[in-house]
Kinemage of the C-alpha trace (Angstrom):
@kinemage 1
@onewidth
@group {chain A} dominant
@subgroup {mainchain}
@vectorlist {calphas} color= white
{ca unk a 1} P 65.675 -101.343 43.980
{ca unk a 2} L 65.527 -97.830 41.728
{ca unk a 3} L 69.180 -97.493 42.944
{ca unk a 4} L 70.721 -100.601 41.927
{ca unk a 5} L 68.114 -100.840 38.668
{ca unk a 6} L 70.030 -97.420 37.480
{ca unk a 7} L 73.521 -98.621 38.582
{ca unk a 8} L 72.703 -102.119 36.094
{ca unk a 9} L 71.408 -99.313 33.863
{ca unk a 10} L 74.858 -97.743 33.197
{ca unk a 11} L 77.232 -100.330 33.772
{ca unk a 12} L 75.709 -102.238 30.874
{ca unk a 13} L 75.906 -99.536 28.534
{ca unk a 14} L 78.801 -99.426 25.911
{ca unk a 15} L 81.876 -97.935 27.302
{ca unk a 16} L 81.836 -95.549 25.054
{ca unk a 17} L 78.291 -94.420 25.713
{ca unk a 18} L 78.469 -94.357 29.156
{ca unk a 19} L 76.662 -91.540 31.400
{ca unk a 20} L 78.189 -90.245 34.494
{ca unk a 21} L 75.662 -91.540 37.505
{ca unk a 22} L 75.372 -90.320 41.479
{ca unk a 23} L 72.650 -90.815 43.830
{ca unk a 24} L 71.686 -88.809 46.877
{ca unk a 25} L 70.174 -91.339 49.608
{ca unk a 26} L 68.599 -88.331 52.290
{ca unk a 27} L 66.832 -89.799 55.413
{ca unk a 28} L 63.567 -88.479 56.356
{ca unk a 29} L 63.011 -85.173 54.311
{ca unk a 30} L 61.004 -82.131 56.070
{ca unk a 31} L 60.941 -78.772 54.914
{ca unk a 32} L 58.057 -76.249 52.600
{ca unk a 33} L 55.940 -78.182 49.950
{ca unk a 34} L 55.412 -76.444 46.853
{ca unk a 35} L 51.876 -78.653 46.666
{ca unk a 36} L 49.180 -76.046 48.199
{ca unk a 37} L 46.555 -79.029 49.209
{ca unk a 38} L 46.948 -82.007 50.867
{ca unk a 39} L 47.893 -84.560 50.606
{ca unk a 40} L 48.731 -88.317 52.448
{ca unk a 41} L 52.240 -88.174 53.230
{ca unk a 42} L 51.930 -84.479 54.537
{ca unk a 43} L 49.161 -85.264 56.832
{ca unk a 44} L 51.157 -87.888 58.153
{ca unk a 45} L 53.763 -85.505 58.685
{ca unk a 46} L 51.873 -82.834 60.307
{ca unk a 47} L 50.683 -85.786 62.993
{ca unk a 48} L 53.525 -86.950 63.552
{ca unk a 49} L 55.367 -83.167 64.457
{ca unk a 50} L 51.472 -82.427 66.631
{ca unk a 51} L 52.243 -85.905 67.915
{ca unk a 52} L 48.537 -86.515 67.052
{ca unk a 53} L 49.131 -89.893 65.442
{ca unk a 54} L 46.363 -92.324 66.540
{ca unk a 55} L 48.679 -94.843 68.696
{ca unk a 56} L 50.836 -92.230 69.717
{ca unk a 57} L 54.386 -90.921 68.516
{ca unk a 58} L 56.724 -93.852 69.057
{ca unk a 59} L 59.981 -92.750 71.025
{ca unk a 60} L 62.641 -93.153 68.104
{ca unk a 61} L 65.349 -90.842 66.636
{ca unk a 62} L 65.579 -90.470 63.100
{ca unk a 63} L 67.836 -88.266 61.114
{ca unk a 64} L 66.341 -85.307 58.992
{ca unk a 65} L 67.203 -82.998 56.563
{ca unk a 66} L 65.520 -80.036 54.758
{ca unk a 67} L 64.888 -80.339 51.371
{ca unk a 68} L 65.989 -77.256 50.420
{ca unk a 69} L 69.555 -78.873 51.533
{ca unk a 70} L 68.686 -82.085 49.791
{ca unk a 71} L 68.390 -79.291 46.693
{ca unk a 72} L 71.633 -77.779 47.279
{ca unk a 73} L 73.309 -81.099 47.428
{ca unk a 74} L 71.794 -82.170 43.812
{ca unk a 75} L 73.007 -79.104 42.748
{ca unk a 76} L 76.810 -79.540 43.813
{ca unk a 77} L 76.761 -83.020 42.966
{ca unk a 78} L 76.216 -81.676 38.939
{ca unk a 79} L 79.408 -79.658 39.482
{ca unk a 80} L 81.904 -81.963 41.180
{ca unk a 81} L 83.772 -84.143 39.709
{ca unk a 82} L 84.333 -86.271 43.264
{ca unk a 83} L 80.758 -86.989 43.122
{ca unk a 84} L 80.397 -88.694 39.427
{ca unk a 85} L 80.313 -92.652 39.997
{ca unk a 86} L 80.397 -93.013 43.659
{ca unk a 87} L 78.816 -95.974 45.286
């Protein structure tokens, strides 16, 4: 809903005023927090890899990415023009 409210964003602005818009859409994101307590999401992390959740780790495959490569990506998308306005 973000997404498509920032898509309706830009294609209602004035032509002229316009702002060049991409979106990165990662799957599950792992990788080094730069929070030093914890917090919800991570703990549900950490079960999940210990496969300490309280029902069990479901059997399921689910692509992942770091977020250090989810960072890269953010950063080439700023610098390449094939990325500007891309659905």
């Amino acid at each position: 809903m973000a997404e498509q409210a920032a898509w309706d964003f830009v294609n209602a602005m004035p032509e002229g005023e316009k702002i060049e818009l991409t979106v990165v859409n990662p799957s599950f994101v792992i990788g080094p927090t730069l929070v030093k307590t914890d917090f919800a999401s991570g703990k549900v992390i950490n079960m999940f890899m210990l496969n300490n959740l309280p029902a069990g780790v479901p059997m399921i495959h689910m692509p992942t990415i770091d977020v250090r490569d989810i960072a890269t990506l953010h950063v080439r998308c700023l610098s390449s023009d094939e990325a500007q306005g891309k659905l």
